[in-house]
Every structure is written in C-alpha cells, then in structure tokens.
N, C-alpha and C positions, 0 to 999 in steps of 0.2 A: 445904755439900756442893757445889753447883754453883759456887762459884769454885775449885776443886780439879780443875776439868774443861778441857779445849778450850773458847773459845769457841763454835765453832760447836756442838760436841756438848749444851754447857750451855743456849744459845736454842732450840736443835731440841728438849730436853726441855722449856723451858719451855711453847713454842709447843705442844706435844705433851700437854701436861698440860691446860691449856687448853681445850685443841679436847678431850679426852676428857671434862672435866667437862660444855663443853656440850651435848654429843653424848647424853653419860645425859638428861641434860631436856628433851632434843631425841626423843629415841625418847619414853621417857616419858610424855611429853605429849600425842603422835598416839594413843598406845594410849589415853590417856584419854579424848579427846577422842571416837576411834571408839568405843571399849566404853560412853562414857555416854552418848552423846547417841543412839547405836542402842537403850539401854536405856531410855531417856526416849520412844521409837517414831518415831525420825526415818527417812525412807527410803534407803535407801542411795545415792540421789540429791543428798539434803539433807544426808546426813555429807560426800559429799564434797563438795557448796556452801562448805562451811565450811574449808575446804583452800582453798578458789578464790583469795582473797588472798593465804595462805600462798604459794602457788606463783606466783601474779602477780606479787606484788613481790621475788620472790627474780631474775626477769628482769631486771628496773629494778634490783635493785640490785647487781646482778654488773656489769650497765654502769657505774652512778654509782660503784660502790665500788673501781672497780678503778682510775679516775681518781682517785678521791678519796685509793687506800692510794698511788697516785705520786706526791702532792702532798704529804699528811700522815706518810706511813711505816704500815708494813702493823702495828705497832706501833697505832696510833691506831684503825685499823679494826676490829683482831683486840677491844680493849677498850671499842669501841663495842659489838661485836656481845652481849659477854656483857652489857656494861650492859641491853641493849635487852629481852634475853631475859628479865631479870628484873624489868625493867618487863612485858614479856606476860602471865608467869604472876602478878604480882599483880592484873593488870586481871582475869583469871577467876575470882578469889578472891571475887568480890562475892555479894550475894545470890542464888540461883540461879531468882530470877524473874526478876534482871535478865538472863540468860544468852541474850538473842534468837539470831537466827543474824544480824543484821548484826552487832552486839556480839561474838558469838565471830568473826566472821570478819575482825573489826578487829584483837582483840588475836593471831588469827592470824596475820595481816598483820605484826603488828612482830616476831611471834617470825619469819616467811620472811627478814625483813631481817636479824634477827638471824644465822640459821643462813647465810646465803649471805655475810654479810659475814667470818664467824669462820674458813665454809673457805676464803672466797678467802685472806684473809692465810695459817693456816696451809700453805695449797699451795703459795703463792706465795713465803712464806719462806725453803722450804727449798732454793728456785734460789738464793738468795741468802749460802747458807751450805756449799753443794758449790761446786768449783771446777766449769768447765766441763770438763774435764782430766778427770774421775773420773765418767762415766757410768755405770759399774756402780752406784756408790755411789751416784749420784741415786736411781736404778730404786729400791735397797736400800730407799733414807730415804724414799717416793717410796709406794712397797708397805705399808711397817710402817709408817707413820700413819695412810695410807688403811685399809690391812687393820684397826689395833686400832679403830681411830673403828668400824667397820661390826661389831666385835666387842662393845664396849662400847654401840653402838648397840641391838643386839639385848639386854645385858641392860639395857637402858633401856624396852623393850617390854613384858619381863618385870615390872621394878618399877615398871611404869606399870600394869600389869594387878594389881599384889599391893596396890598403894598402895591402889587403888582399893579392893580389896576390904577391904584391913585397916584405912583408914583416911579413905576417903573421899575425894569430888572435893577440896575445899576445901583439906583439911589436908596431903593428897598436895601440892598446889601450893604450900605452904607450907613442907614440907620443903626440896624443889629449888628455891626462893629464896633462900633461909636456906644452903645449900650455896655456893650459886652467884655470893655474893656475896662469900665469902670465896674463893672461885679468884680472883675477879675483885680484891681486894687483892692477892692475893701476888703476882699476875703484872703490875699494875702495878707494884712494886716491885722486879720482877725482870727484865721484860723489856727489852730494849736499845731505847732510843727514839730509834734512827735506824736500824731495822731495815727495810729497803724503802723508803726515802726514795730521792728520784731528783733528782740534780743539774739535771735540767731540768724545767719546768713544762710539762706537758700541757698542750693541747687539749682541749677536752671532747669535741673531733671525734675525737680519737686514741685512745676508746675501742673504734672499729668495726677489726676488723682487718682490714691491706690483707695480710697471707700468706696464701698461698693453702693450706698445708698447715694454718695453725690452722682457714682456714676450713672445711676439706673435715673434719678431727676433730671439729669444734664440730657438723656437722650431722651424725653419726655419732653423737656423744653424744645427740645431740636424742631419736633413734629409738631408741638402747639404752636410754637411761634410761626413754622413754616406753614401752617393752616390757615393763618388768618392773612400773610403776604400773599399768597396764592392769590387771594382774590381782591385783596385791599388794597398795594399799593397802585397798580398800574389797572388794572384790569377794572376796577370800578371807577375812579375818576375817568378813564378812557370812555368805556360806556355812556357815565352818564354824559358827556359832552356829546361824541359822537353819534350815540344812539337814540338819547331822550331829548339832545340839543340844549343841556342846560349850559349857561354861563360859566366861566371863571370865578365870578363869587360865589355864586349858587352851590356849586364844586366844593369850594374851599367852604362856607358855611355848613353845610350838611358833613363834610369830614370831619368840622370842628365841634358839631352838634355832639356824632357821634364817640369821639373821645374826651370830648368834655365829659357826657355821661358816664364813660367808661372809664374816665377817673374818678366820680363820684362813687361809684359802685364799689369800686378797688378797694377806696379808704375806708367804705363801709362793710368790708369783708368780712371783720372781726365779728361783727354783729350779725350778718347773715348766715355766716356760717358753725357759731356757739349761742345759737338761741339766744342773743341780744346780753351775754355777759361780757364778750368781747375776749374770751378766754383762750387759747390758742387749742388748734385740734389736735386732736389727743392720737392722729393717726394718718399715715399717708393715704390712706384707702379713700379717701373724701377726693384724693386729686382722679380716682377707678369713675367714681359715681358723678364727679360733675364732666369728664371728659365726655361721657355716656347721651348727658343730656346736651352736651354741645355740638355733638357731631350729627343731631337729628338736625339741627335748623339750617346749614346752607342745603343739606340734603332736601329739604322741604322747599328752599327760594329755586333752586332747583328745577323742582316740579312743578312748583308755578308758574315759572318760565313758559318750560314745555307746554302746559295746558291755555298758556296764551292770556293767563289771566294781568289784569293791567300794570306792567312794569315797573312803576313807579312806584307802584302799591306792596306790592310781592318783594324787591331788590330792598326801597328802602325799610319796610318794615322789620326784613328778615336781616338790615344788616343791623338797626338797633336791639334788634331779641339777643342778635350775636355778641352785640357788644357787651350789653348786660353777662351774659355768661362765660363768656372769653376773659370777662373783668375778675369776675370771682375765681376761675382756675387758674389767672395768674398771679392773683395776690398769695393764693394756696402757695404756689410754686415756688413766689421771693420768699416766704417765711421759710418754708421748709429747707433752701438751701442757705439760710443765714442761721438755722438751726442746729443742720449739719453740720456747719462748717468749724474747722478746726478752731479752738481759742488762741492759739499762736498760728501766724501767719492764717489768719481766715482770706484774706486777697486772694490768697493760690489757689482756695475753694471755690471761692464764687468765680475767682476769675477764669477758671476751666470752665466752673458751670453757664458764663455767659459768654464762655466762647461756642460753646453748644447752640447758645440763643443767638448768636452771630449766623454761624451755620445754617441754624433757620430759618433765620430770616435771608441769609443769600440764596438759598435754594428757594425759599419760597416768590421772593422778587424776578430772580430768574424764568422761576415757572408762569408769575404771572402774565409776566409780556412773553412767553414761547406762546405756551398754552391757549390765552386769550385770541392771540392773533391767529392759531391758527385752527381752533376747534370754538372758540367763544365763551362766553360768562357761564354759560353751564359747568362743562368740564371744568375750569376753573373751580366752579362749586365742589365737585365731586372730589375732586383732587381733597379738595378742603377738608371735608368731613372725611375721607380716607386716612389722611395724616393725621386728624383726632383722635382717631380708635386704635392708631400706633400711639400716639402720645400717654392714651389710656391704658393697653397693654403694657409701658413699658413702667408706667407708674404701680405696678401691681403689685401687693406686698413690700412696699416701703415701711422702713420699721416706725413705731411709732415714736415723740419724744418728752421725756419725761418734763413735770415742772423744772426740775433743777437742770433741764438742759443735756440729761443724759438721753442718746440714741438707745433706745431698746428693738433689739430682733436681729 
C-alpha cells in the first residue's frame, strides 16, 4: 500500500501511525494512573507527585533528544520513544505492593522520555517532508497530526478509564504493551532511516536556541500549556469524583469527549483560522488575539462557581468552550514553531521549543494538585487564565512568515 504512494505522503503516514498508537497509551495510562491511585486514597497532591518525573524529564529530554534526532535521524528517536514506552508499562505491571510512589514515578519517568521523544521526531519530521515553498501545506500536515494525536488522545482517556474497570490495572497495561510492540515492528520496517538526519554534527551547546522568535514561542508555550494542567490534569478528574461523585467511566468519558473535540478542532485550524482556504497565517499576532479570548473563559467557570450556579453546568460547559479554543491556539503554536525552525537540524528547534511545552506542563501539574488541594477549583481557574495573558504577552510581535518559508521582522 504505502509504496504506491508519494514518498513524503507514505513517511508522513507512517510517522503518523506511530505517533497515534502511542498517544492511545499515552492518554490511557494518565487516566489509570489518576483513577487508581486516587482509588487507593492518594491526595490529589500525591497523584500528581507521581506525574513529577513524567513531566521533568520530558524537559531533559526535548533538549537531549533534539540533538540526539540531529545526530542519529529523527528515525531513531521516534523508535526509541515507543521502545521505551513499552518498557514503562511493564515496569507497572508488577505486584501491586510493589507500586510505591518513587516506583510509579520512575516508570513514569521513562514513559515522559518516551512521549516527548516520539513527538519531537513526529513534529519535527514533517518540516522535513513539505518543501519550504508550500506553507499552507505545512499548517495542513502541521494541524492533522497534532489535531488526530489529541483526538485519539482523548479516546485513550476513555479506554484507560473502561480498561480499568473491565479489566483491571495489570492486565489494562498488558493489553497496550502487547499493541505497542507490534506498531513498533512495522514502523521499524517501514520507516525511512535517514529521515531527519543532518549532514553536520551538532554541539550539544546547539540545542539552546539563539532565534529570537523560537524563543519568544517557546515561553508562550510554557504558559499555554501550563494553563490548561493547572486545572486539567488532577484538579478536574479529582472534582468531578469527589465533589459531583461521578464514576471512573464517567471521568474517563467526559476527558475523552473533551479531547476528542479538541482534536477535531486542531485539525480544523487551517480552516478556522484563513477564512476556510486553509492557507497558513500570514502573522504571529493571531497567537495576541486568540490567547485574549481564551483566558476570559476559566475566568468566567470561575464565577460561576462562586455565584453557586449548578456545577456540573458551569465546569463542564466552560471546560468544552475551553477546549475549543485551547485547540485553535495550539495548532497556531505547532505551525509556527515548525515554520521557524531551522532547515538543517529543525529537532534542536522544536526540541527546545517542547522542552518549553515540558516545562509547562510540570509546572502546570504541579500546581494543579498544590493549588487544588489547598485553595480549590477556583484558584486553580484563576491561575489559568493568568498564565494565558503571560502566554499572550509573550507572543507579541512574532515576526510574520513568508509563503516561501522566510521569517520576516
């Protein structure tokens, strides 16, 4: 099938196959991880201790891996990261006295290396497969892989939350192994193995980048990503169990509703945000004006909180408006720094700039089980919309980028 195609269309599927298998184990497994160990009576401080290395070494390794896919080909990376993954989920598999929290937060740890190493190559690939000449079509390719990954993410929530119930922690981890290791044959058999290789040899110094426009994105991600952990990972699955008493499914189905959506929206970015040509934006300013309109809405769930009006109504509505618009400023954000980024070694670009999205997301995880636990889902809100209007500011006067792929300003 895929030699009957373009090459670049055939890698960009492979890559894209790939990145979706580990994405489902990747959702998957946060949902188990949260739904059991809050079921075991951990605080929602200590569910998210357990994330702490996950999201630490997803930093480190957006740095090391973005040098390492320059050196080796993003090719190497992409098939480390799934190896790695399925090394994580068998270390959980063991007896569940063994299950400490340094012990989950180790084999946390190698799944974060995992997930960050799999999307830098995937992001990073498909600069490598658009000419520079075809910016719409980066946006395109750019959109619908970020948009399904956050689609297929969301039902990875879900069959992380069904797994659990129908079949338990063990044997759930045992399924998405057993998956995970057959993507990880076909695609080494499939994938082109000089894909993101770089005729020159990096520096290890030449993972920090000296542009000024990936830098001003990279800390723009920092605060969008950290906006939406703040209140998303711990702090609303906690809620709605504890507070509203919903179920384990229920939990996992309304996560998975929500980025399902919020992969649909992603992929449709192109078209929302160039008046339905699909054409790529002509200017960073679009990341000013949609941060503007996202940091009113947890501000708003918020205040409905406080005014007491019905929870269920006010949280879940205000967290699908979010998703919606959280979708569109982060599809803005993957184009733009796949746009920026250099044509020789683009890994060391993006891979700084998702070490930024690392960053955010630790801090934001962190804050959500500090915060939550000890001020509640408001604050948690407020934090939210605070770190969008740094995310906005820092996006300001981002230069714009030409069809042929030249930064201008």
């Amino acid at each position: 099938m895929f030699s009957s195609l373009p090459r670049a269309v055939a890698q960009y599927l492979i890559v894209t196959v790939s990145y979706w298998a580990f994405t489902l184990t990747d959702g998957a497994l946060r949902m188990l991880v949260v739904l059991y160990f809050h079921q075991l009576g951990y605080s929602p401080l200590a569910v998210a201790m357990l994330f702490l290395l996950y999201e630490f070494f997803g930093v480190v390794t957006n740095l090391v891996g973005g040098w390492l896919a320059a050196r080796l080909g993003l090719n190497a990376t992409l098939h480390i990261g799934l190896a790695l993954q399925v090394v994580a989920l068998a270390m959980l598999m063991v007896d569940p006295a063994l299950l400490t929290v340094a012990y989950v937060m180790l084999a946390q740890a190698l799944s974060g290396i995992a997930k960050d190493l799999n999307k830098m190559s995937a992001k990073g690939s498909i600069k490598t497969l658009v000419s520079g000449t075809e910016q719409g079509k980066l946006y395109r390719w750019v959109a619908l892989l970020t948009g399904s990954k956050n689609t297929l993410k969301g039902v990875g929530f879900f069959l992380g939350a069904l797994l659990l119930a129908q079949l338990g922690f063990r044997a759930a981890l045992g399924v998405m192994a057993a998956a995970l290791v057959l993507v990880l044959l076909g695609s080494l058999l499939l994938l082109d193995r000089q894909l993101g290789k770089t005729r020159f040899k990096p520096k290890f110094t030449d993972v920090f980048s000296t542009c000024p426009a990936v830098n001003r994105l990279s800390a723009a991600r920092f605060f969008l990503f950290g906006s939406r952990d703040v209140w998303f990972v711990v702090a609303l699955p906690v809620f709605l169990q504890s507070q509203l008493g919903w179920s384990h499914t229920a939990v996992g189905a309304l996560l998975a509703v929500w980025v399902i959506g919020y992969g649909i929206i992603q992929a449709q970015a192109p078209r929302l945000t160039s008046r339905g040509r699909g054409d790529a934006p002509a200017t960073g300013a679009a990341l000013v004006s949609w941060a503007l309109v996202l940091a009113g809405i947890p501000l708003l769930i918020a205040v409905g909180c406080w005014l007491a009006w019905p929870p269920q109504w006010v949280v879940v509505g205000g967290l699908l408006l979010f998703g919606a618009v959280f979708a569109i400023n982060s599809a803005l954000h993957s184009y733009l720094i796949v746009a920026y980024a250099r044509e020789e070694g683009v890994s060391l670009d993006v891979g700084f700039y998702y070490m930024a999205n690392a960053a955010g997301r630790l801090a934001g995880t962190v804050l959500s089980g500090g915060v939550y636990q000890w001020y509640g889902l408001e604050a948690c809100l407020l934090v939210s919309s605070s770190m969008v209007l740094l995310a906005g500011w820092c996006a300001r006067g981002l230069p714009a980028v030409a069809e042929g792929g030249v930064v201008r300003g």
